[in-house]
C-alpha positions as CSV (number, residue, x, y, z in Angstrom):
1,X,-8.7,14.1,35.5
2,X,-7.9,10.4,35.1
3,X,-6.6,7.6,36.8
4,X,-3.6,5.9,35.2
5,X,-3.8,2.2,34.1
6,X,0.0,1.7,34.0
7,X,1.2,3.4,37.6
8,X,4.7,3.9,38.4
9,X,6.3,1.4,40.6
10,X,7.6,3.2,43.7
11,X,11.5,1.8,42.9
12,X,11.1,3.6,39.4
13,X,9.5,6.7,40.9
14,X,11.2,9.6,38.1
15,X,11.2,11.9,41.7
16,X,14.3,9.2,42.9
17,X,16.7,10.7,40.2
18,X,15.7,14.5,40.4
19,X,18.9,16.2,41.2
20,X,17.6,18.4,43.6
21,X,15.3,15.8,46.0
22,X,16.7,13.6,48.4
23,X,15.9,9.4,47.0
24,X,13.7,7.8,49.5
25,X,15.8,4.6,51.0
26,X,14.5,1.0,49.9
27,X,13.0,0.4,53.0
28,X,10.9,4.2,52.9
29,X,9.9,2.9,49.5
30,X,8.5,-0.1,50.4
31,X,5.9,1.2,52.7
32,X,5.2,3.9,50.1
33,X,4.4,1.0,47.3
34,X,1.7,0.1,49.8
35,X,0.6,3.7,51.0
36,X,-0.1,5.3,47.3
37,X,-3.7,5.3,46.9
38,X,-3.1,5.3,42.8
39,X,-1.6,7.6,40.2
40,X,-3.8,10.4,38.4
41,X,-3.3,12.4,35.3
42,X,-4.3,16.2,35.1
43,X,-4.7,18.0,31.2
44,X,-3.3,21.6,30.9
45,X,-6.1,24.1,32.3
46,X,-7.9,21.7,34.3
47,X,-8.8,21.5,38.2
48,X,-7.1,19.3,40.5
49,X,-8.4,21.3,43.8
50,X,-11.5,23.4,43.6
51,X,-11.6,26.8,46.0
52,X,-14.8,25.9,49.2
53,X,-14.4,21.9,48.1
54,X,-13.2,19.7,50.5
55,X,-10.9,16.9,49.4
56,X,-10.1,13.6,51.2
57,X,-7.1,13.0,49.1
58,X,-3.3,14.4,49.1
59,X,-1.1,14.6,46.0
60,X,2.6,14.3,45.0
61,X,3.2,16.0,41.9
62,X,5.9,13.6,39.5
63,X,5.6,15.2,36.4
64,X,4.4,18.9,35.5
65,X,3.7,22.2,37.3
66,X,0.4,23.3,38.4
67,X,-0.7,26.7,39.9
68,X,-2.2,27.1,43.2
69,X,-4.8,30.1,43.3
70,X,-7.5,32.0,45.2
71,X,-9.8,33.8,43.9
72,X,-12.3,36.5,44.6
73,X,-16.4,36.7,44.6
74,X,-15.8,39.1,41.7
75,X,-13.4,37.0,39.9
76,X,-10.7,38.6,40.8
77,X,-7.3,36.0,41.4
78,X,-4.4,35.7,43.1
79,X,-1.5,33.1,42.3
80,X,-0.1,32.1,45.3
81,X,2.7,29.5,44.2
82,X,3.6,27.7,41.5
83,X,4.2,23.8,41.9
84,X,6.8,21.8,40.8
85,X,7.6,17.8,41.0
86,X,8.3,16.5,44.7
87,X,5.8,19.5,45.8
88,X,3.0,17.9,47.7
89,X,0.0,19.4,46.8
90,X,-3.5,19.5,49.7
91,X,-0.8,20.2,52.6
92,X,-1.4,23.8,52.4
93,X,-4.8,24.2,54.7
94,X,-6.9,22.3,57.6
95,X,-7.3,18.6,56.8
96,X,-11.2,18.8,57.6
97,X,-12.1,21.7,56.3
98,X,-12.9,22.9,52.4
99,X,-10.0,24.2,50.4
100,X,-9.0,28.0,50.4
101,X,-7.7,27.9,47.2
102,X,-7.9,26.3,43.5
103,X,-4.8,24.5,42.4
104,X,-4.8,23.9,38.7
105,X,-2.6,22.2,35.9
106,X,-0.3,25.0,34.1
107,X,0.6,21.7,31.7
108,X,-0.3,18.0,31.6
109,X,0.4,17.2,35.3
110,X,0.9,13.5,36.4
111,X,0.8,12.4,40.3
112,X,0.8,10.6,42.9
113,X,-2.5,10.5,45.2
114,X,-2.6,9.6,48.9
115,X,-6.0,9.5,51.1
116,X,-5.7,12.0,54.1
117,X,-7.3,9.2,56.5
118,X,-3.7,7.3,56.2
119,X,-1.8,10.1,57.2
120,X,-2.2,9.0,60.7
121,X,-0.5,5.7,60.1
122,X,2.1,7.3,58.1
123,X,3.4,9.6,61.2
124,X,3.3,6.3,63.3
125,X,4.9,4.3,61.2
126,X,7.4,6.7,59.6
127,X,8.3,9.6,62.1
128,X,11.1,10.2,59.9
129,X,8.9,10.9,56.8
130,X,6.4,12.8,59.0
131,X,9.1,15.0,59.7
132,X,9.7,15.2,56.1
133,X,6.1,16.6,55.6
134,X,6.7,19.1,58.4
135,X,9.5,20.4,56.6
136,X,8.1,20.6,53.4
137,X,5.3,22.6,55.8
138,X,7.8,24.8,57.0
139,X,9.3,25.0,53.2
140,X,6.2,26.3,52.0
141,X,5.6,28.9,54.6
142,X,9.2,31.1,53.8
143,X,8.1,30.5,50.2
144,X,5.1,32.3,51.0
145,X,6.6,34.9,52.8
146,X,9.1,35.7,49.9
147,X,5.9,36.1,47.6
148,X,4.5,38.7,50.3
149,X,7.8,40.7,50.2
150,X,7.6,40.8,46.7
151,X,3.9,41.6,46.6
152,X,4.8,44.5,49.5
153,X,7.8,45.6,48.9
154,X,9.6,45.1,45.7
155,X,9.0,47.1,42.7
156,X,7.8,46.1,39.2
157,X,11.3,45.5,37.8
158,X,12.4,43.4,40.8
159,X,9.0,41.4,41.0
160,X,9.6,40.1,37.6
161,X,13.1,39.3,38.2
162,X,12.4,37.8,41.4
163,X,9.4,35.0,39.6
164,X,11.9,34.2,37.1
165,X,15.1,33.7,39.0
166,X,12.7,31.1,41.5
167,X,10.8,29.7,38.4
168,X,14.1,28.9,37.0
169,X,15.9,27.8,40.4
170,X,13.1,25.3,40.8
171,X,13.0,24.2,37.2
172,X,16.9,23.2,37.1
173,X,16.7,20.6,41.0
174,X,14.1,18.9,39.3
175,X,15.2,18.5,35.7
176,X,12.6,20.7,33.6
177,X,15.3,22.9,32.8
178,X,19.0,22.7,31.2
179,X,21.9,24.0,32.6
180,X,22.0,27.0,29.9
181,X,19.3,28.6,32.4
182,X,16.3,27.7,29.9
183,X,12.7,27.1,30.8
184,X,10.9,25.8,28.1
185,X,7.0,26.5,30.0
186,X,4.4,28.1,28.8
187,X,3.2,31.1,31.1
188,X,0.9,34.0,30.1
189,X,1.3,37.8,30.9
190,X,-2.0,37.4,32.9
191,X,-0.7,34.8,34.8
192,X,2.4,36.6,36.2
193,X,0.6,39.7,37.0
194,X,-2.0,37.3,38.8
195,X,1.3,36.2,40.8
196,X,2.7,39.9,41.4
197,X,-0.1,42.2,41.6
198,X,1.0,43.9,38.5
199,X,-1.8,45.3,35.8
200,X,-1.4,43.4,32.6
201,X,0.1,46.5,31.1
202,X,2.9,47.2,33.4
203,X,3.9,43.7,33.5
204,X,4.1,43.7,29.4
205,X,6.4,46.9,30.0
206,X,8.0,45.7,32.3
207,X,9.2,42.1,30.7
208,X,9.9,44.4,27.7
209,X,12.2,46.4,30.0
210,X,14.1,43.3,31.7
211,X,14.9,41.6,27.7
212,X,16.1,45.1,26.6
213,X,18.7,44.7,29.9
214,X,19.6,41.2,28.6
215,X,18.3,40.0,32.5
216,X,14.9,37.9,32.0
217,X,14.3,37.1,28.2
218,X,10.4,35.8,28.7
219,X,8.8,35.1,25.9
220,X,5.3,32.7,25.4
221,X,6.9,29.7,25.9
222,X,10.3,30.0,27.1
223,X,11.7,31.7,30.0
224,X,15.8,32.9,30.0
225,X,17.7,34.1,32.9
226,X,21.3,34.0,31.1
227,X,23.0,35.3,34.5
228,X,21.2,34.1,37.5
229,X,22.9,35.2,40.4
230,X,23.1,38.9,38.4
231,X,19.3,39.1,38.3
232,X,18.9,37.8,42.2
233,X,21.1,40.7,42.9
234,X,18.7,43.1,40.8
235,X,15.2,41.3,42.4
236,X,16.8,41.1,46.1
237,X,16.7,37.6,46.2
238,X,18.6,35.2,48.2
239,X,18.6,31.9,46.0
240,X,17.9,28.9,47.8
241,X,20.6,26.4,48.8
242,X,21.4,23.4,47.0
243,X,20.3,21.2,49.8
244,X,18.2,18.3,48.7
245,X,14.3,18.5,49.5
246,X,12.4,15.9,50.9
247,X,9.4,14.5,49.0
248,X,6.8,12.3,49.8
């Protein structure tokens, strides 16, 4: 992890022209120029948020995705989420207490840090982007209960379906897909049945199953949904609207 010599000014923030985030207005940017600690860069593979480490810093991911994790005395791990740009990373527990979770760079990552201590000022200040963190709060919290149904409820088939049609929903409102329902990202076999629960063997069988059906083409480094309201039919899935998210 390393800082960035040559930050981003706030007014050319590449978050601003994501299709799927609401811009901040010139006067929300202006206190954010002054409340960005600095920018950081993260390499593929490496730790941003260490599991029993506390952190006094929050983060706004502006390029990349990272994976947030927790994992076991024995080694055993879970993927909770994956994390896209706009998503604001070191919300997601007690602001004094050490992290339940790792949260890790799935490619070269690039964001935006904040110190926890100015939060304070930013909810005085800015009640309108405090609210915005609430939401993204709130945001986070369905997300995680989708995963749980998935986890609980939906079968092998649908589980795969389901990560793919989000992956890609998320991918296309902020730009790291095209429109021909493409995801050029590099995620292993392990790593989806870390999200789903799945044994490395039925999840190979299982993506096998879904290309021969012409519904999820996943391969090493692309991911292919050709028809995605077909395959949120098939997982269950109700896509998310194409209301703008907040970022901070």
């Amino acid at each position: 992890m390393r800082e960035i010599a040559e930050p981003y000014e706030c007014e050319g923030c590449p978050l601003q022209t994501c299709r799927g985030l609401r811009p901040l207005s010139p006067h929300q940017l202006g206190y954010m120029a002054s409340f960005k600690d600095c920018e950081i860069a993260v390499d593929d593979g490496e730790a941003l948020v260490i599991q029993g480490e506390q952190s006094k810093r929050l983060y706004t991911i502006l390029e990349g995705v990272m994976i947030r994790f927790r994992t076991l005395d024995d080694g055993r791990r879970q993927i909770v989420n994956f994390m896209f740009p706009g998503d604001l990373t070191g919300l997601q527990g007690a602001f004094d207490e050490p992290a339940g979770h790792s949260i890790e760079a799935l490619v070269g990552t690039r964001l935006c840090v904040f110190k926890r201590d100015d939060f304070t000022d930013l909810l005085t200040q800015h009640p309108r982007l405090g609210y915005d963190i609430t939401w993204l709060a709130a945001k986070e919290e369905r997300l995680l209960e989708e995963h749980i149904v998935a986890l609980g409820q939906r079968s092998a088939r649908e589980r795969v379906t389901y990560l793919a049609v989000w992956l890609l929903d998320r991918a296309l409102q902020t730009g790291l897909a095209a429109r021909d329902n493409v995801l050029h990202l590099a995620i292993r076999q392990n790593q989806i049945a870390d999200m789903l629960g799945l044994s490395l063997v039925h999840t190979n069988r299982t993506i096998r199953q879904l290309e021969r059906e012409g519904l999820v083409i996943w391969k090493s480094r692309e991911i292919c949904v050709p028809d995605l309201d077909a395959a949120a039919d098939v997982a269950q899935y109700n896509r998310e609207e194409n209301s703008l998210r907040p970022f901070i």
